[in-house]
DSSP file (Angstrom, degrees, kcal/mol; ACC not computed):
  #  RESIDUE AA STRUCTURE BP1 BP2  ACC     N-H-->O    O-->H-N    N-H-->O    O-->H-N    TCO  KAPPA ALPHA  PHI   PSI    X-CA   Y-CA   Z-CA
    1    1 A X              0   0    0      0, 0.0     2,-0.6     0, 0.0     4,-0.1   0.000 360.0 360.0 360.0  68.4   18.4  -12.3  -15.1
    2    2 A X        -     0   0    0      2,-0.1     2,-0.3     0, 0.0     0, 0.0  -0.655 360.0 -14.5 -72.6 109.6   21.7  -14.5  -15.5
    3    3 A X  S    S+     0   0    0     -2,-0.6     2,-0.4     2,-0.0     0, 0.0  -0.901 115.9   0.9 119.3-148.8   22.7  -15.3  -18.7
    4    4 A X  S    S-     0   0    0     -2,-0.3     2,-0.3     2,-0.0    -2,-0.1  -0.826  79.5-123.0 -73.1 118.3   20.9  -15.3  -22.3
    5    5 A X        +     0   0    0     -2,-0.4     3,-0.1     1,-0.1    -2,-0.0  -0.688  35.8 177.4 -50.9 130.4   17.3  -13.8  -21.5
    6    6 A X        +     0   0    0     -2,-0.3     2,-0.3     1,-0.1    -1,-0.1   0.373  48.4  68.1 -85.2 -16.9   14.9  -16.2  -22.7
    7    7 A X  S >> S-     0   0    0      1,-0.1     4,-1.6    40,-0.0     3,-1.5  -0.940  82.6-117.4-117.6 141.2   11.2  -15.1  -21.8
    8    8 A X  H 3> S+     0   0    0     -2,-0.3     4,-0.8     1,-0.3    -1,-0.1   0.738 118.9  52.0 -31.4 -40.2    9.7  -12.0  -23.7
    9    9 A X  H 34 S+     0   0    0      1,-0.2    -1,-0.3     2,-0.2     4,-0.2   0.774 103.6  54.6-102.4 -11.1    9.4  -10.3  -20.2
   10   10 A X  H X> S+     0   0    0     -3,-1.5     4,-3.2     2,-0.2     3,-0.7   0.813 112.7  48.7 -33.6 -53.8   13.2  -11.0  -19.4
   11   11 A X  H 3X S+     0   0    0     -4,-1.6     4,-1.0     1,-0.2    -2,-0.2   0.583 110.4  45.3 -73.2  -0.3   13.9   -9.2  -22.6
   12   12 A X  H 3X S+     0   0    0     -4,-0.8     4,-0.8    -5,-0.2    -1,-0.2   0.545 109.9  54.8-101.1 -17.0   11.9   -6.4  -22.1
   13   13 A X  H <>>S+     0   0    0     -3,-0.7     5,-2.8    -4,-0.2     4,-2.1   0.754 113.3  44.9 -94.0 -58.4   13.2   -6.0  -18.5
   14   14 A X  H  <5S+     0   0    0     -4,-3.2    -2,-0.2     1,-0.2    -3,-0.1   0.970 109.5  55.1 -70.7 -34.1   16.7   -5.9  -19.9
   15   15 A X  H  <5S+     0   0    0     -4,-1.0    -2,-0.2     1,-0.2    -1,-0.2   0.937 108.9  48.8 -29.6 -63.8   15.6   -3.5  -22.8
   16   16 A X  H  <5S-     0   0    0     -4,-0.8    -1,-0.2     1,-0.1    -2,-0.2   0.937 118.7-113.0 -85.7 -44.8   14.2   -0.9  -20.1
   17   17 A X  T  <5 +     0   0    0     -4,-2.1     2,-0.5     1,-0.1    -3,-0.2   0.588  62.2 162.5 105.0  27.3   17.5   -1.2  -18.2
   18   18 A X      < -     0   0    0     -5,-2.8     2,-0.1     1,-0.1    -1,-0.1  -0.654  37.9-154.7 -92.3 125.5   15.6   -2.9  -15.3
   19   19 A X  S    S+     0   0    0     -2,-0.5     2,-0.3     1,-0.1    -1,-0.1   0.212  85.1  10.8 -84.6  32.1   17.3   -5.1  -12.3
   20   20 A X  S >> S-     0   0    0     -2,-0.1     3,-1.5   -10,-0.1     4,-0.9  -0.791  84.3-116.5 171.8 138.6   14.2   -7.3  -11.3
   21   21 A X  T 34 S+     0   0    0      1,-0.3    -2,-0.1    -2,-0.3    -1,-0.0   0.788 112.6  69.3 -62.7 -24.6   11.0   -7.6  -13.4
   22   22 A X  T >4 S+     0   0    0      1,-0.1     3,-1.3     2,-0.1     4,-0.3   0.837  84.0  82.4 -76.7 -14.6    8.7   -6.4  -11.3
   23   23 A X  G X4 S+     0   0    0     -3,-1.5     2,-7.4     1,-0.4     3,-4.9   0.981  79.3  74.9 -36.8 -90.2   10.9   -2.9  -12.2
   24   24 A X  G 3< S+     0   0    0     -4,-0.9    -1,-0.4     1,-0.3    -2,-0.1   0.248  81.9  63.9 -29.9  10.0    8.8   -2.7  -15.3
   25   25 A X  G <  S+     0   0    0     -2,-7.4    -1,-0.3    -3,-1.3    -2,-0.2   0.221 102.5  44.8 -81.5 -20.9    6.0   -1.6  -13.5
   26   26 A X  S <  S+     0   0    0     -3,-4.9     2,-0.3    -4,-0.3    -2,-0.2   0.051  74.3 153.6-122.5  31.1    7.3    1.5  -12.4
   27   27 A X        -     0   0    0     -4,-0.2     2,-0.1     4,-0.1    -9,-0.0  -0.583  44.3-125.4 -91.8 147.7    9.0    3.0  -15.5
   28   28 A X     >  -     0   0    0     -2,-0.3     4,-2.5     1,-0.1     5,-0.0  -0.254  40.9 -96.7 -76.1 152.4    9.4    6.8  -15.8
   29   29 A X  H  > S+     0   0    0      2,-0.2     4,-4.7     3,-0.2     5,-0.3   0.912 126.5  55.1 -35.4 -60.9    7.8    8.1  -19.3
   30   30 A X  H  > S+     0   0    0      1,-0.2     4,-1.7     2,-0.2     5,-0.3   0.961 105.0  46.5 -67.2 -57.6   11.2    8.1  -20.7
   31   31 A X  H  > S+     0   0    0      2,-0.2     4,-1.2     1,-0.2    -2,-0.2   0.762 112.5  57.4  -3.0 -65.9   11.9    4.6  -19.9
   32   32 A X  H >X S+     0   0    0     -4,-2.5     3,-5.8     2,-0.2     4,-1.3   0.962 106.8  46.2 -23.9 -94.2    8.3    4.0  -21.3
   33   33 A X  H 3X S+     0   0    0     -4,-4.7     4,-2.1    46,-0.3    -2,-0.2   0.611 108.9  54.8 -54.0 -16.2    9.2    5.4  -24.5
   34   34 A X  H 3X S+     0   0    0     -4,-1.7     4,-1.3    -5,-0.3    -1,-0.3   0.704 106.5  52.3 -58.8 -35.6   12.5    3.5  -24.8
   35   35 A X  H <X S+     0   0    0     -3,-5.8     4,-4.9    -4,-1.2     5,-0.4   0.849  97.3  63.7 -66.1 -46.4   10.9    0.4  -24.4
   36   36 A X  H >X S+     0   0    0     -4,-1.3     3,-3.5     1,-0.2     4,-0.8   0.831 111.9  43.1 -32.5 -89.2    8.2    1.0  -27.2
   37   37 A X  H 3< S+     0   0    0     -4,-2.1    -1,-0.2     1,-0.3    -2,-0.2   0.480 108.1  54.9 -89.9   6.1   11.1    1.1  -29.5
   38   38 A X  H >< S+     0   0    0     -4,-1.3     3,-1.2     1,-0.1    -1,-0.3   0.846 104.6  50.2 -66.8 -23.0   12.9   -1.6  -28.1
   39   39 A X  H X< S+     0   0    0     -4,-4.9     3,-0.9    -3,-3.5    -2,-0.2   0.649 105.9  64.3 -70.2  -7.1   10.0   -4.1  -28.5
   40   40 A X  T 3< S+     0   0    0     -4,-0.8    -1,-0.2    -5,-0.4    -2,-0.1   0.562  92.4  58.6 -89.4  12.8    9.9   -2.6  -32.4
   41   41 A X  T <  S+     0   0    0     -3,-1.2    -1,-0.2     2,-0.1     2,-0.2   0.205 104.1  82.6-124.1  -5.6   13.4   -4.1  -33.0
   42   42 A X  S <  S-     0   0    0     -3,-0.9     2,-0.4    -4,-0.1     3,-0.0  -0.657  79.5-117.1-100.4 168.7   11.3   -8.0  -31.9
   43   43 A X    >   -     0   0    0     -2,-0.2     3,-1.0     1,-0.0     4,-0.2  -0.956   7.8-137.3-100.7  99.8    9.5  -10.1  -33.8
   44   44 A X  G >  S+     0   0    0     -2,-0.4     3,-1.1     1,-0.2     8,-0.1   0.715 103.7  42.8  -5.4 -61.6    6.0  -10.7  -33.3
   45   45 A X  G 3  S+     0   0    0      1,-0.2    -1,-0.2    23,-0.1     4,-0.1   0.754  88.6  83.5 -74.0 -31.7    6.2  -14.3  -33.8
   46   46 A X  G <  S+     0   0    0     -3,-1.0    -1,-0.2     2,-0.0    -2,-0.2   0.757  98.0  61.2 -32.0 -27.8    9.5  -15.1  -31.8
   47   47 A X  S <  S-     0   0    0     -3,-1.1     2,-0.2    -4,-0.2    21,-0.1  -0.550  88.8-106.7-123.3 168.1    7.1  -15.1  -29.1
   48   48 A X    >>  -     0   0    0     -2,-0.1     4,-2.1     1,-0.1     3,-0.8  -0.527  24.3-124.9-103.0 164.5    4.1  -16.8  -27.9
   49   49 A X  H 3> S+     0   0    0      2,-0.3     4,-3.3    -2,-0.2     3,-0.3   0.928 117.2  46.6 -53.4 -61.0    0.6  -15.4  -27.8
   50   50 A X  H 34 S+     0   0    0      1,-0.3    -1,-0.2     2,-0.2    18,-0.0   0.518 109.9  50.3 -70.4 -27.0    0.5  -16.0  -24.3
   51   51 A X  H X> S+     0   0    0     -3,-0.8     4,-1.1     2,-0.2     3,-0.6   0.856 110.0  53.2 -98.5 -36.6    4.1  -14.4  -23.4
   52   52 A X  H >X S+     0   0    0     -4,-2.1     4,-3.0     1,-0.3     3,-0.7   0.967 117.2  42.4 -90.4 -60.2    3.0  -11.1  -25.5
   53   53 A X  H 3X S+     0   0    0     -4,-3.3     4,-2.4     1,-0.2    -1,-0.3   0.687 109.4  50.1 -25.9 -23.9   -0.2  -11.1  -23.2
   54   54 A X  H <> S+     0   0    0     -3,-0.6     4,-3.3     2,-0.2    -2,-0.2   0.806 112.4  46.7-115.2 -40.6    1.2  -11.8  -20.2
   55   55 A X  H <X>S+     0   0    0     -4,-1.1     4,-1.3    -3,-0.7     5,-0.7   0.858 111.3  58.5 -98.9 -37.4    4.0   -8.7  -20.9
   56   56 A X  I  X>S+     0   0    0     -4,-3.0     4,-1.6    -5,-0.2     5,-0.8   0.989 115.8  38.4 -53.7 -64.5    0.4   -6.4  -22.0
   57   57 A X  I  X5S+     0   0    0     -4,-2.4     4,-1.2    -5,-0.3    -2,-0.2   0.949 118.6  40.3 -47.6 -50.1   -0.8   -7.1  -18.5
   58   58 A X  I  <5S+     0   0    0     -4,-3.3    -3,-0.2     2,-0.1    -2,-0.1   0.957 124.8  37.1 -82.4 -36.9    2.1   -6.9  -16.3
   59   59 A X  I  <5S+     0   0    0     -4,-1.3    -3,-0.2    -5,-0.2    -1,-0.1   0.995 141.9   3.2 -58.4 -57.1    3.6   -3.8  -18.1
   60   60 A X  I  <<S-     0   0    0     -4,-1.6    -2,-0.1    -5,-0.7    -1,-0.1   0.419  90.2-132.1-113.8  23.3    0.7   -1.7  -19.0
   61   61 A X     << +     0   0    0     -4,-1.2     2,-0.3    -5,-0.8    -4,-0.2   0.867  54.5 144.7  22.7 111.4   -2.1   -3.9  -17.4
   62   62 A X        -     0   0    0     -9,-0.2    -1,-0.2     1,-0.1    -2,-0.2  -0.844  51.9 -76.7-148.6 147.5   -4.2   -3.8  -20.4
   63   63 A X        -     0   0    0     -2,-0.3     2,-0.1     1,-0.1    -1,-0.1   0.176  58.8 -81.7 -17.7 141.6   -6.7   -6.6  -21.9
   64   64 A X        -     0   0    0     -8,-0.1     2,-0.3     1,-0.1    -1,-0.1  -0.247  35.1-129.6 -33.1 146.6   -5.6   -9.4  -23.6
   65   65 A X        -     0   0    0      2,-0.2   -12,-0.1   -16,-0.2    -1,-0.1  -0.666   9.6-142.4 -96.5 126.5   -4.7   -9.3  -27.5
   66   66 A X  S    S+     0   0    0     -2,-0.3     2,-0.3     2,-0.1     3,-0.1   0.511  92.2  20.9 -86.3   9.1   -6.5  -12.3  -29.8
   67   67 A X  S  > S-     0   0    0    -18,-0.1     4,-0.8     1,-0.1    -2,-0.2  -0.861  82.5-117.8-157.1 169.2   -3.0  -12.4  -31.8
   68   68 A X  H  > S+     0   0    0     -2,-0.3     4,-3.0     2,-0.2     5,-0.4   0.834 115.5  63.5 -87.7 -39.5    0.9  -11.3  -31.0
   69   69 A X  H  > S+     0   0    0      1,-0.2     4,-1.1     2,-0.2     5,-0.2   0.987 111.6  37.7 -51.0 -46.6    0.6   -8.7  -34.0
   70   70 A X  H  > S+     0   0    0      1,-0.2     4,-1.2     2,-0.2    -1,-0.2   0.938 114.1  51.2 -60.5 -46.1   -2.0   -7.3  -31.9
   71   71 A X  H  X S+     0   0    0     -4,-0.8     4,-1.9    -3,-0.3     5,-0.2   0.772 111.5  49.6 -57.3 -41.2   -0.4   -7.7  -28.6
   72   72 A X  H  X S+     0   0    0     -4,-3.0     4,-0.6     1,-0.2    -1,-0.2   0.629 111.4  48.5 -81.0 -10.8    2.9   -6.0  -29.7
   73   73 A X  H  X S+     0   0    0     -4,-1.1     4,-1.1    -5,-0.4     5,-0.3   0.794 110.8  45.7-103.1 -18.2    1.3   -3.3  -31.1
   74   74 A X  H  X>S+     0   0    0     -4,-1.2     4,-3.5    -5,-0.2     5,-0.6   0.906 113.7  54.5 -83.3 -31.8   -0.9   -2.4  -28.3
   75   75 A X  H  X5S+     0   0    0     -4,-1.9     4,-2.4     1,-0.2     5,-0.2   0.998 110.5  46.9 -71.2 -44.9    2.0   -2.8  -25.9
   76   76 A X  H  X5S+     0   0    0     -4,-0.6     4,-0.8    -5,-0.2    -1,-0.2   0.761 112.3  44.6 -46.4 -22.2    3.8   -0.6  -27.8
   77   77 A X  H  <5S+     0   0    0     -4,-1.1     3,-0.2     2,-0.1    -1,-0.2   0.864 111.5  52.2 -99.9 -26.7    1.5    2.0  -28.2
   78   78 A X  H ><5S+     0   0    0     -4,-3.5     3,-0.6    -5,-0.3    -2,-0.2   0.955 114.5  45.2 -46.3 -50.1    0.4    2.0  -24.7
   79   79 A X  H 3<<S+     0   0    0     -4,-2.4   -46,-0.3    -5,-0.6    -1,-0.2   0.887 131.1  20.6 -57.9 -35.6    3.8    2.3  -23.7
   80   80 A X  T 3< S+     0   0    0     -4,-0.8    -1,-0.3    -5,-0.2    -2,-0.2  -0.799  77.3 167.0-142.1  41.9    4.8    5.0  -26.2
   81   81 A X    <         0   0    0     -3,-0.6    -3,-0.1     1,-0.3    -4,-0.1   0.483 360.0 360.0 -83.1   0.4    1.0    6.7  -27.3
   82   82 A X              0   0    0     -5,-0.1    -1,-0.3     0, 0.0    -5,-0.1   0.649 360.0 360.0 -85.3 360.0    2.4    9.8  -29.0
């Protein structure tokens, strides 16, 4: 992760504090809940439909989202449910 992050799950990997993406599978509760509110500091729309899926599966494996408003908010609450 050299450089300017460019894909949703690059920024979310550097958010968590993670050295390799797959890292972001294995985050500790707090970690979790640090990430929630870094994805609340993004923009729904910065991102594609498809990249705000993609980060709901491989972080909390949960279902696709029919929108990003939807997708950011489930990954966020999943991450974060209190």
């Amino acid at each position: 992760m050299q450089g300017q992050p460019s894909s949703l799950m690059e920024i979310l990997a550097r958010k968590a504090g993670c050295i390799t993406l797959s890292d972001l599978r294995y985050l500790s509760p707090k970690e979790r809940k640090q990430l929630a509110r870094g994805i609340e500091s993004l923009r729904s729309m910065d991102f594609s439909l498809r990249e705000w899926n993609d980060a709901l599966h491989y972080v909390v494996r949960a279902p696709e989202a029919p929108s990003v408003w939807e997708a950011r908010a489930r990954l966020i609450e999943y991450l974060d449910p209190t």
